[in-house]
MILOLUM-712525 format. One record per residue (C-alpha): residue number from 1; y negated, z, x negated. Coordinates in steps of 0.25 Angstrom, whole numbers. Each point is the difference from the previous one (the first is absolute). Layout:
! residues N
<r><nr>NUM</nr><Y>Y</Y><Z>Z</Z><X>X</X></r>
...
//
This chain:
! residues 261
<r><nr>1</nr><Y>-1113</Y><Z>124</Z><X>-145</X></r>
<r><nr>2</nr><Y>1</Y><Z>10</Z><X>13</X></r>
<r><nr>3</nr><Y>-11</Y><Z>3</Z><X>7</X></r>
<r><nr>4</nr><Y>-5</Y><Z>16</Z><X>-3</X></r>
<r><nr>5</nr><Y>1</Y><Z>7</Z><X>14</X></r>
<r><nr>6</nr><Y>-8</Y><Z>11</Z><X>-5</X></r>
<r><nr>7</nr><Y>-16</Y><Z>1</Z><X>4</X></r>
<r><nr>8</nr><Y>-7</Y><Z>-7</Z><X>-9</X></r>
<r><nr>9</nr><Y>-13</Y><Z>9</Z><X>-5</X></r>
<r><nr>10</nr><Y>-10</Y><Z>-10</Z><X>9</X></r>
<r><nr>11</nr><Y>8</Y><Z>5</Z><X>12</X></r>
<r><nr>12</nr><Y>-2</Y><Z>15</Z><X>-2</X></r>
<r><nr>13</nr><Y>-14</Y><Z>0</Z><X>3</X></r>
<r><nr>14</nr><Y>1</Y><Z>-7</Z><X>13</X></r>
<r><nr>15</nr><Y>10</Y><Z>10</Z><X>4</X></r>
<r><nr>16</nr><Y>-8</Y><Z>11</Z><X>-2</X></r>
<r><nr>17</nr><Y>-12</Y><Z>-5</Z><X>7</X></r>
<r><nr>18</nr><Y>9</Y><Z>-3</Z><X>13</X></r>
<r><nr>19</nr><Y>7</Y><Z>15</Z><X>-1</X></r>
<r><nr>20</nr><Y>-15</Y><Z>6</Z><X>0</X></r>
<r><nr>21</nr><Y>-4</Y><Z>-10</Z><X>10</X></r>
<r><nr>22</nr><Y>11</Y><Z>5</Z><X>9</X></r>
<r><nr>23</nr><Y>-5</Y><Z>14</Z><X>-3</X></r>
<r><nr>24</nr><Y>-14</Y><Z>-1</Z><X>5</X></r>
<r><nr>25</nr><Y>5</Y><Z>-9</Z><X>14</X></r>
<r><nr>26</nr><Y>9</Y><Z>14</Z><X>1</X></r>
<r><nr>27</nr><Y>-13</Y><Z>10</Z><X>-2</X></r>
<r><nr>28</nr><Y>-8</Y><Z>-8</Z><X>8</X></r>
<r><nr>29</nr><Y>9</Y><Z>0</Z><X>11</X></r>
<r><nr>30</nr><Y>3</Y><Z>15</Z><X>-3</X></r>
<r><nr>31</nr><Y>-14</Y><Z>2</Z><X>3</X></r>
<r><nr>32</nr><Y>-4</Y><Z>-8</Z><X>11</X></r>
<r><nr>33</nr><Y>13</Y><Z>6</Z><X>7</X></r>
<r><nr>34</nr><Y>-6</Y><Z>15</Z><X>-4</X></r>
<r><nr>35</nr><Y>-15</Y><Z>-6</Z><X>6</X></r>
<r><nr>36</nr><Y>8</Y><Z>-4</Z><X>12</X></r>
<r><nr>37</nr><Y>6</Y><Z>14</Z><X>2</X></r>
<r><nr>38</nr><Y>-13</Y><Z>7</Z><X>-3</X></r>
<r><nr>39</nr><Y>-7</Y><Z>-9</Z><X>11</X></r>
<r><nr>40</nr><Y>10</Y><Z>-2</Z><X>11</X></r>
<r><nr>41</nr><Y>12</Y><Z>10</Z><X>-2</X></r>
<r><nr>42</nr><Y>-5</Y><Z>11</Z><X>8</X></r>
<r><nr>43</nr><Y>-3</Y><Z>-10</Z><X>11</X></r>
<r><nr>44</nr><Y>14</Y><Z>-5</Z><X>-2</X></r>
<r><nr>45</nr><Y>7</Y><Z>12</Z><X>0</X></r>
<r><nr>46</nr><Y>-7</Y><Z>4</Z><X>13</X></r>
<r><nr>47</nr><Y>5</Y><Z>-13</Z><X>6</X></r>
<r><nr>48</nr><Y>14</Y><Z>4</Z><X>-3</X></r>
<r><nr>49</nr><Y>1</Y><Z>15</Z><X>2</X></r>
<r><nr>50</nr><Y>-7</Y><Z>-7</Z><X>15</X></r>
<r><nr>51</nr><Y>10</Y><Z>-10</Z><X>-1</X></r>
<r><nr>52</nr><Y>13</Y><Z>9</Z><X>0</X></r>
<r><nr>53</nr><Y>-8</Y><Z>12</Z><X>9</X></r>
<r><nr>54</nr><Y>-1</Y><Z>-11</Z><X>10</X></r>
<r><nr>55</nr><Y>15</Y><Z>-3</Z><X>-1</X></r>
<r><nr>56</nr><Y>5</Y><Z>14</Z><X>1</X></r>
<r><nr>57</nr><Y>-7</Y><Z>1</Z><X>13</X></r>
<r><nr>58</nr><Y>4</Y><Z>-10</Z><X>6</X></r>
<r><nr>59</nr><Y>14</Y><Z>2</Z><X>-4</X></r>
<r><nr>60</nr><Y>-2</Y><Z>14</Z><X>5</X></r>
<r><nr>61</nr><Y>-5</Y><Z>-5</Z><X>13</X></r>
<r><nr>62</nr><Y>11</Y><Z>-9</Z><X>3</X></r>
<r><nr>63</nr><Y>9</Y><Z>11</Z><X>-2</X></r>
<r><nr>64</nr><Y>-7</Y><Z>8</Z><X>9</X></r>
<r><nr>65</nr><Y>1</Y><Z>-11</Z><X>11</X></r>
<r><nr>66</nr><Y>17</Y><Z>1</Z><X>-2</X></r>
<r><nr>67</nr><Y>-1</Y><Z>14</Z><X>1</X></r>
<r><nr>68</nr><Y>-8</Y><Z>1</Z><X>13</X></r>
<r><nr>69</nr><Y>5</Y><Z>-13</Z><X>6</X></r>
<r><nr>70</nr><Y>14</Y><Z>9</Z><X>-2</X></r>
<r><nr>71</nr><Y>-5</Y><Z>12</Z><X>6</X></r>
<r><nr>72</nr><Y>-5</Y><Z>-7</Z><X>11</X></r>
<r><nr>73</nr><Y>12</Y><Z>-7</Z><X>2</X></r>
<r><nr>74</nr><Y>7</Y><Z>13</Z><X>3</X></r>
<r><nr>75</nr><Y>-10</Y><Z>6</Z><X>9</X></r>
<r><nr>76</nr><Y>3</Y><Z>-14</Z><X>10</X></r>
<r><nr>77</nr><Y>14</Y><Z>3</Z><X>-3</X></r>
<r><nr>78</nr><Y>-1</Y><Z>16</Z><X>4</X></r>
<r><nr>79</nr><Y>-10</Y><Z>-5</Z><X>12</X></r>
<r><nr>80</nr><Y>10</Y><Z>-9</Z><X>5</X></r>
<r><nr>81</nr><Y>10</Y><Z>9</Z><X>-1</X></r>
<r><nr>82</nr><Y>-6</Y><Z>11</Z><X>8</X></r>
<r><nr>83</nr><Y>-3</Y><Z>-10</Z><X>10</X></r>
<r><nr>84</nr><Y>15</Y><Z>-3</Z><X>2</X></r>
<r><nr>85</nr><Y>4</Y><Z>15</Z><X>0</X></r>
<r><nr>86</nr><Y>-12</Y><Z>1</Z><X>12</X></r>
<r><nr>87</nr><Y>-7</Y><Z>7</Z><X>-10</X></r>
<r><nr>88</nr><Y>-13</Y><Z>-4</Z><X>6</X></r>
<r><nr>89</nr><Y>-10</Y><Z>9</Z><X>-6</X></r>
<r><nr>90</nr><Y>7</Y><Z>2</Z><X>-13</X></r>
<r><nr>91</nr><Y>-1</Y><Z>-16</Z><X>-2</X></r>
<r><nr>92</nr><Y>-15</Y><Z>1</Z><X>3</X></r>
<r><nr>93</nr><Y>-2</Y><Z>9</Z><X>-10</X></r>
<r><nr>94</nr><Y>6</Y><Z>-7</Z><X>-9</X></r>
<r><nr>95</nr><Y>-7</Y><Z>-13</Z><X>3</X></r>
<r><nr>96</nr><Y>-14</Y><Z>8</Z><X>-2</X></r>
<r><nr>97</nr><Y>-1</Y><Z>-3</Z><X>-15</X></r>
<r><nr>98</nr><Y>5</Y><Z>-15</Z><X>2</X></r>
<r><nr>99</nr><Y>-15</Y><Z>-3</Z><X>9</X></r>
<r><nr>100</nr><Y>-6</Y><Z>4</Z><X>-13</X></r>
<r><nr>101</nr><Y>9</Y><Z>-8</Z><X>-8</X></r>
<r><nr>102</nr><Y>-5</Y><Z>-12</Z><X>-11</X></r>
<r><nr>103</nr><Y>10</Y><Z>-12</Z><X>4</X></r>
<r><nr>104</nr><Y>-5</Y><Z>-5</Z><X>15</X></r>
<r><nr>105</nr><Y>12</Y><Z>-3</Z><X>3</X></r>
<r><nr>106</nr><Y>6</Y><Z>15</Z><X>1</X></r>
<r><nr>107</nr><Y>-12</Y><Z>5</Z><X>5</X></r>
<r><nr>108</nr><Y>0</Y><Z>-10</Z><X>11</X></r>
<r><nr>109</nr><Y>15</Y><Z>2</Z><X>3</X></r>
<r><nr>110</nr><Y>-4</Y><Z>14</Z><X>0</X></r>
<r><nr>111</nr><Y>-14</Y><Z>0</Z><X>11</X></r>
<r><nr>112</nr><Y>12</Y><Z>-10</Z><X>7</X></r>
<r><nr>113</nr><Y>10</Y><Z>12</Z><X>1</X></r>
<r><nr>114</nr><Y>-9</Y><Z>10</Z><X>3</X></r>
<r><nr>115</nr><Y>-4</Y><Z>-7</Z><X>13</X></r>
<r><nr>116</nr><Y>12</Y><Z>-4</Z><X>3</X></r>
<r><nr>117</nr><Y>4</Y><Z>16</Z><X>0</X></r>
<r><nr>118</nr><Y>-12</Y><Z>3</Z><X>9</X></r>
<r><nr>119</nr><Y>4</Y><Z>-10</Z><X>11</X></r>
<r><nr>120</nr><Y>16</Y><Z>6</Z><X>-2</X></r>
<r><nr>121</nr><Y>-6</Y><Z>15</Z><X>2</X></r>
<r><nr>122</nr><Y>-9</Y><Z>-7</Z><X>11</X></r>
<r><nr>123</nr><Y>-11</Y><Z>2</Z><X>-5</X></r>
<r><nr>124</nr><Y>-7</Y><Z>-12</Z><X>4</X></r>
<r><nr>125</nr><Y>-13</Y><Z>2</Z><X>-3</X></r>
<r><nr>126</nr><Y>2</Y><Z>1</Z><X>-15</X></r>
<r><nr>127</nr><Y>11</Y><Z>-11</Z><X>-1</X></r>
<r><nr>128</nr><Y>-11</Y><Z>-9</Z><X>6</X></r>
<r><nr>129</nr><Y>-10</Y><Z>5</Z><X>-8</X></r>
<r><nr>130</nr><Y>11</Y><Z>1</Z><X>-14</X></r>
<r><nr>131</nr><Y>0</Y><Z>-16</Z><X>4</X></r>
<r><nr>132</nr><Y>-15</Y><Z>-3</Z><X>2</X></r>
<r><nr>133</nr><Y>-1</Y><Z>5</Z><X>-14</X></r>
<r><nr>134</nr><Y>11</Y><Z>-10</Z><X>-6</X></r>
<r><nr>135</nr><Y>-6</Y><Z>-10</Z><X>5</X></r>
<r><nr>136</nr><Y>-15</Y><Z>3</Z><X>-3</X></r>
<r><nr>137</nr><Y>3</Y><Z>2</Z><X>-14</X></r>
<r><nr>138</nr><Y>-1</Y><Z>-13</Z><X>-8</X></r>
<r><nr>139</nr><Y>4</Y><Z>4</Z><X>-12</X></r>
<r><nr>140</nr><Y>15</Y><Z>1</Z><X>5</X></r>
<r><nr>141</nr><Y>10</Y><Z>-12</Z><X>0</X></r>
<r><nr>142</nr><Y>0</Y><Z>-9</Z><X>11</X></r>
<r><nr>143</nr><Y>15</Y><Z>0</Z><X>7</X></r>
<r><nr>144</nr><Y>-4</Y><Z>17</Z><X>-1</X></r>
<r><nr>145</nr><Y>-13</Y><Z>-2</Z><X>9</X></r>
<r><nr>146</nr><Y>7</Y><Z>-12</Z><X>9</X></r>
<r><nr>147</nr><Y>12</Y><Z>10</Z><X>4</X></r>
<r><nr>148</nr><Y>-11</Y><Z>11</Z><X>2</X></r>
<r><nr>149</nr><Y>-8</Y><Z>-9</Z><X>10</X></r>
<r><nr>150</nr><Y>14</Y><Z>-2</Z><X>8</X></r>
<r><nr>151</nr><Y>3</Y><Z>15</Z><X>-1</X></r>
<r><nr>152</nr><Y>-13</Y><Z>2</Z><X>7</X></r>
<r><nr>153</nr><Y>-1</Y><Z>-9</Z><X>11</X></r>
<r><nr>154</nr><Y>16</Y><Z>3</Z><X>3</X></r>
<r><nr>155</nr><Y>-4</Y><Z>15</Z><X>1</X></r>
<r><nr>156</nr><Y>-15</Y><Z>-2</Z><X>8</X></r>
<r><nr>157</nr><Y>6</Y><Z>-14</Z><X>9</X></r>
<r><nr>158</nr><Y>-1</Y><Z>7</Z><X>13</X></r>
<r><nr>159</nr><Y>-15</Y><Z>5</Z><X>-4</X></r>
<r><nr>160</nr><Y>-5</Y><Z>-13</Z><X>-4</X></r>
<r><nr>161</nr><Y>-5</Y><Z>-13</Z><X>8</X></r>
<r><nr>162</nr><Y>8</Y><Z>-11</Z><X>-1</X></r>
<r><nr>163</nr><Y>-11</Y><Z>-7</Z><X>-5</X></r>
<r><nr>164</nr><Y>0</Y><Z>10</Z><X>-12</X></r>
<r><nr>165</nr><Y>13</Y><Z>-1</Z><X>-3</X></r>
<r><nr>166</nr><Y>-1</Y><Z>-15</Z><X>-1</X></r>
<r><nr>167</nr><Y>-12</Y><Z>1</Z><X>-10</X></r>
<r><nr>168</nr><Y>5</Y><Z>9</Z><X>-10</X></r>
<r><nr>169</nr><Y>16</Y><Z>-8</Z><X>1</X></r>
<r><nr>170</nr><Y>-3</Y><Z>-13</Z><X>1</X></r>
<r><nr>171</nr><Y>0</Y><Z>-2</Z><X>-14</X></r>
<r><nr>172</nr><Y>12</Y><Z>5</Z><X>-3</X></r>
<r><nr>173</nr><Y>7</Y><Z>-7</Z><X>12</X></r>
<r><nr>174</nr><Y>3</Y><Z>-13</Z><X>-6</X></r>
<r><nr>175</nr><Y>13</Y><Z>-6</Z><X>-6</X></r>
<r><nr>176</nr><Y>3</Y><Z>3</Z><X>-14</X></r>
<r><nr>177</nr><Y>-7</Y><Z>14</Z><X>2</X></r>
<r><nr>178</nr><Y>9</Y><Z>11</Z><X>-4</X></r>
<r><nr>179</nr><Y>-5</Y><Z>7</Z><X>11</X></r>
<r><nr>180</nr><Y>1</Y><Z>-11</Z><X>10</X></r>
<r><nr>181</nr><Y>11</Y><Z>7</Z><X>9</X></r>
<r><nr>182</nr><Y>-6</Y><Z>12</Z><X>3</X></r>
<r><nr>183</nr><Y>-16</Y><Z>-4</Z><X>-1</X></r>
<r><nr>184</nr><Y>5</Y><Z>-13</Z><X>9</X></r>
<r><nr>185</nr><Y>6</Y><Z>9</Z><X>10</X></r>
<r><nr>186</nr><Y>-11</Y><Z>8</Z><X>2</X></r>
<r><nr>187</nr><Y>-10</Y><Z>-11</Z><X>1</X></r>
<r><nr>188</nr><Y>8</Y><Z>-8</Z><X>10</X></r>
<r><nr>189</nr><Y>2</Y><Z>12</Z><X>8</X></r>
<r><nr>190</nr><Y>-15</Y><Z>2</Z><X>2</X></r>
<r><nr>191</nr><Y>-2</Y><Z>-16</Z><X>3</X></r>
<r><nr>192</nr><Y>6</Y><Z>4</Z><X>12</X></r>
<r><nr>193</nr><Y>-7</Y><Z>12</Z><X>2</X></r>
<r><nr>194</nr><Y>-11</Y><Z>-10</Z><X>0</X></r>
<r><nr>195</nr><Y>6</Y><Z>-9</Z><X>8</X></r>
<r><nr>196</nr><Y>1</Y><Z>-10</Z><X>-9</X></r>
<r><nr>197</nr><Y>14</Y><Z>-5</Z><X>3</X></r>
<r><nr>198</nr><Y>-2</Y><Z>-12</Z><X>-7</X></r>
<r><nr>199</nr><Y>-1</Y><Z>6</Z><X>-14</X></r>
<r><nr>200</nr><Y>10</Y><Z>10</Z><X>1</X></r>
<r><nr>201</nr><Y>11</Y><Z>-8</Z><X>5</X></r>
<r><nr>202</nr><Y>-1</Y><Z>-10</Z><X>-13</X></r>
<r><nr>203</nr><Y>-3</Y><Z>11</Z><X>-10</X></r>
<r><nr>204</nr><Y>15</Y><Z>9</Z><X>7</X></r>
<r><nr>205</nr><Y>6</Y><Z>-14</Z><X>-1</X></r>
<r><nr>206</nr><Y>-3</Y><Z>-2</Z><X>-15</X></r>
<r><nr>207</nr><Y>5</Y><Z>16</Z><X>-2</X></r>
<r><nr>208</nr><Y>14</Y><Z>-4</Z><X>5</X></r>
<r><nr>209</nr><Y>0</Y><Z>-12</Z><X>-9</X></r>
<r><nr>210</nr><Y>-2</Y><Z>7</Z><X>-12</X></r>
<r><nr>211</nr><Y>11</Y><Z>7</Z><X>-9</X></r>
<r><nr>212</nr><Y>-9</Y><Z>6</Z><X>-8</X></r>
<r><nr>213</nr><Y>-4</Y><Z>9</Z><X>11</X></r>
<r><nr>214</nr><Y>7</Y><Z>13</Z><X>3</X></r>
<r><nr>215</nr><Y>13</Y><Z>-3</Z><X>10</X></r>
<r><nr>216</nr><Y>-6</Y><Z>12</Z><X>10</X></r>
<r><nr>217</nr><Y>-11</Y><Z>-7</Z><X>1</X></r>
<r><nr>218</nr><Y>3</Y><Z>-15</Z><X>0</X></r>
<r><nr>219</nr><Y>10</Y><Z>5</Z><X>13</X></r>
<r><nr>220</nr><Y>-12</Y><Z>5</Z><X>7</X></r>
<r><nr>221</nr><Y>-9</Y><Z>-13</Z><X>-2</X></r>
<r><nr>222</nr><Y>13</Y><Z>-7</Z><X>4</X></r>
<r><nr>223</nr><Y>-2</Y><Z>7</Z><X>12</X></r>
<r><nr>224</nr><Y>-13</Y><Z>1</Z><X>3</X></r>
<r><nr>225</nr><Y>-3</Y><Z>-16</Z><X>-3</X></r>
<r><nr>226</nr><Y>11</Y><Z>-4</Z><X>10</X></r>
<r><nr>227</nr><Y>-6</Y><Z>9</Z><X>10</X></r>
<r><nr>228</nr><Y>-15</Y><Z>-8</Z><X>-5</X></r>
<r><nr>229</nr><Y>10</Y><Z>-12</Z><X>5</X></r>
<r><nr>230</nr><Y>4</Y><Z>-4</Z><X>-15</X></r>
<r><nr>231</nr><Y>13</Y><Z>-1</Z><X>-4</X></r>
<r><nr>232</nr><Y>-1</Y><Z>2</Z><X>-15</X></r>
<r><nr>233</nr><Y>15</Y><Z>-1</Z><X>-2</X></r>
<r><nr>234</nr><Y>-2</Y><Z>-16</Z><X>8</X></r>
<r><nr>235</nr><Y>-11</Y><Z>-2</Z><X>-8</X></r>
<r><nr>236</nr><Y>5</Y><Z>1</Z><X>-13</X></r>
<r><nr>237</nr><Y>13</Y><Z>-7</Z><X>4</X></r>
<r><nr>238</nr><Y>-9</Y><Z>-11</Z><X>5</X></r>
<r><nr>239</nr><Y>-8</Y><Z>0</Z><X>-13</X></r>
<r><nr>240</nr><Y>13</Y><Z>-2</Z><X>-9</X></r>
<r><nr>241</nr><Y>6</Y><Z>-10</Z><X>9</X></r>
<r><nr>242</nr><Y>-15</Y><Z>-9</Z><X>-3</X></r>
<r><nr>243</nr><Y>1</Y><Z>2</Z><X>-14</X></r>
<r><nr>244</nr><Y>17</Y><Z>-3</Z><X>1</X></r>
<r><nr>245</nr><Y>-5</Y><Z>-14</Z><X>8</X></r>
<r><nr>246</nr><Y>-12</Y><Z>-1</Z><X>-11</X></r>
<r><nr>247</nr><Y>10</Y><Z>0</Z><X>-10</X></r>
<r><nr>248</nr><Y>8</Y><Z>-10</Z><X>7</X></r>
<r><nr>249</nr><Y>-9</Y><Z>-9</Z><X>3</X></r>
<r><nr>250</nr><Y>-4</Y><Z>0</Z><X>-15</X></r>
<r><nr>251</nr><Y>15</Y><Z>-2</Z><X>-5</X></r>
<r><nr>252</nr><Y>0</Y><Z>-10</Z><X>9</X></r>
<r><nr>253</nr><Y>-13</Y><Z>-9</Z><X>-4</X></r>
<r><nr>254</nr><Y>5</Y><Z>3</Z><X>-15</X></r>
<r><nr>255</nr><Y>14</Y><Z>-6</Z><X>5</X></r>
<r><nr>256</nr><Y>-6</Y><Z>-14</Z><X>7</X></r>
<r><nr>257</nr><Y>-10</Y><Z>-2</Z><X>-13</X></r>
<r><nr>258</nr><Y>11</Y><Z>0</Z><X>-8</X></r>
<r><nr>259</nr><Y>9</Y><Z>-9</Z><X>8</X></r>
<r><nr>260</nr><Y>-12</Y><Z>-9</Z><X>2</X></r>
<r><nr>261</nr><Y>-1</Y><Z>-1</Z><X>-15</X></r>
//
C-alpha cells in the first residue's frame, strides 16, 4: 500500500504551535529592536550626523589645502618671474603673502628670497637681519635654515672674527654635508686667519678631492692647499695607486693559496 504523503491529523497541531512560536520570537525581537531605538537611537543618530559632519570637513579641509597649496604655487612662480624681469620690488610684493603662508616650505623659500633681494638691492642690514630670522625660527625645514646660516656668514664674513665663523660653520664643514663646499671654504679661510695652517691646509685638501663640491670652489682649495704645501691632486693619486697595490697584493695572496692548495 503507498504510503499517504499528506499530514496526518497528529501533525497539524505541531505545525501550528511552531508557526505561533515563530510569531512570538518575531514580536519579541519587534520589541526589543523598538526598546533599543527608544533607548539608544538618538545617541546613535548623534553619532552619525557627527560621524559624516566630521567627514565633510575634512574632506572640505583637504580641498582647501589643494586650492592654497595651488595658489601659492603661482605666487613663487610670479615671484620668481619678477625677479628674472629685475623686477625687484614687484617680486617682493609678491612674496609678502608667502611669509604668512601654512606649508613651511613656501614660507621659508619665501623669508629666503626676500633677503636674498635685500642684499641684491644692497641692503645689507636687512638681508642679514631677513637671514638671522630663517635661521632662528625652528619651526622651518632644516636644508632652509642651513643655507640661511651660509647666506649670513657669506654676506657679514669681513665683519666677523675668524673664531666666529668657525663656530657657527663648523658643523656644516664636514664631508657628506650639502653645504660642505661653501661652509668648508669659509672655515678653512679663517683657520688661516688664525693662523692655524695646519688645519686649513688638510680641510682645502679634502675640498679639492671631493666632486660633490661645487667646480669654482674645489679649484680654489686646489690652490689654496697647494700653496699650505699639499698637493691634493698627488695626494689622491697616491691614494688610488695604495688601494690599486692593496688590491694587488690581495689578488696576489688569493693566487698563492690557491696554488698552494
Amino acid at each position: 500500500m503507498a504510503k499517504d504523503d499528506k499530514n496526518t491529523p497528529e501533525e497539524e497541531p505541531d505545525r501550528k504551535e511552531q508557526v505561533f512560536m515563530r510569531e512570538v520570537d518575531d514580536a519579541v525581537r519587534e520589541d526589543d529592536l523598538k526598546n533599543f531605538g527608544r533607548r539608544y537611537g538618538i545617541w546613535i543618530g548623534l553619532a552619525v550626523v557627527v560621524g559624516l559632519t566630521s567627514l565633510a570637513g575634512w574632506i572640505f579641509y583637504n580641498n582647501s589645502l589643494d586650492e592654497e597649496a595651488g595658489v601659492r604655487s603661482e605666487e613663487y612662480v610670479a615671484a620668481i618671474d619678477s625677479v628674472k624681469r629685475n623686477n625687484l620690488d614687484g617680486a617682493s610684493t609678491a612674496l609678502e603673502s608667502l611669509e604668512g603662508a601654512n606649508q613651511k616650505g613656501y614660507r621659508a623659500a619665501a623669508k629666503l628670497m626676500q633677503a636674498n633681494i635685500a642684499l641684491e638691492k644692497q641692503d645689507a642690514k636687512a638681508a642679514i637681519a631677513g637671514y638671522q630670522a630663517i635661521v632662528a625660527d625652528n619651526d622651518l625645514p632644516q636644508p632652509f635654515r642651513d643655507l640661511a646660516i651660509i647666506r649670513q656668514t657669506t654676506a657679514e664674513f669681513d665683519s666677523l672674527q675668524p673664531q666666529e665663523v668657525v663656530d657657527r660653520l663648523k658643523p656644516l664643514a664636514v664631508p657628506n654635508n650639502p653645504w660642505f663646499g661653501s661652509a668648508g671654504e669659509m672655515v678653512a679661510l679663517s683657520y688661516l686667519n688664525l693662523n692655524k695652517a695646519d688645519l686649513a691646509g688638510p680641510l682645502f685638501a679634502q675640498l679639492a678631492k671631493d666632486e660633490t663640491v661645487p667646480p669654482t670652489i674645489r679649484s680654489r682649495a686646489l690652490q689654496m692647499a697647494g700653496v699650505q704645501g699639499i698637493d691634493a691632486v698627488e695626494l689622491d693619486t697616491d691614494e688610488e695607486n695604495d688601494t690599486t697595490a692593496t688590491s694587488a697584493d690581495t689578488s696576489a695572496s688569493a693566487a698563492s693559496e690557491g696554488e698552494s692548495e
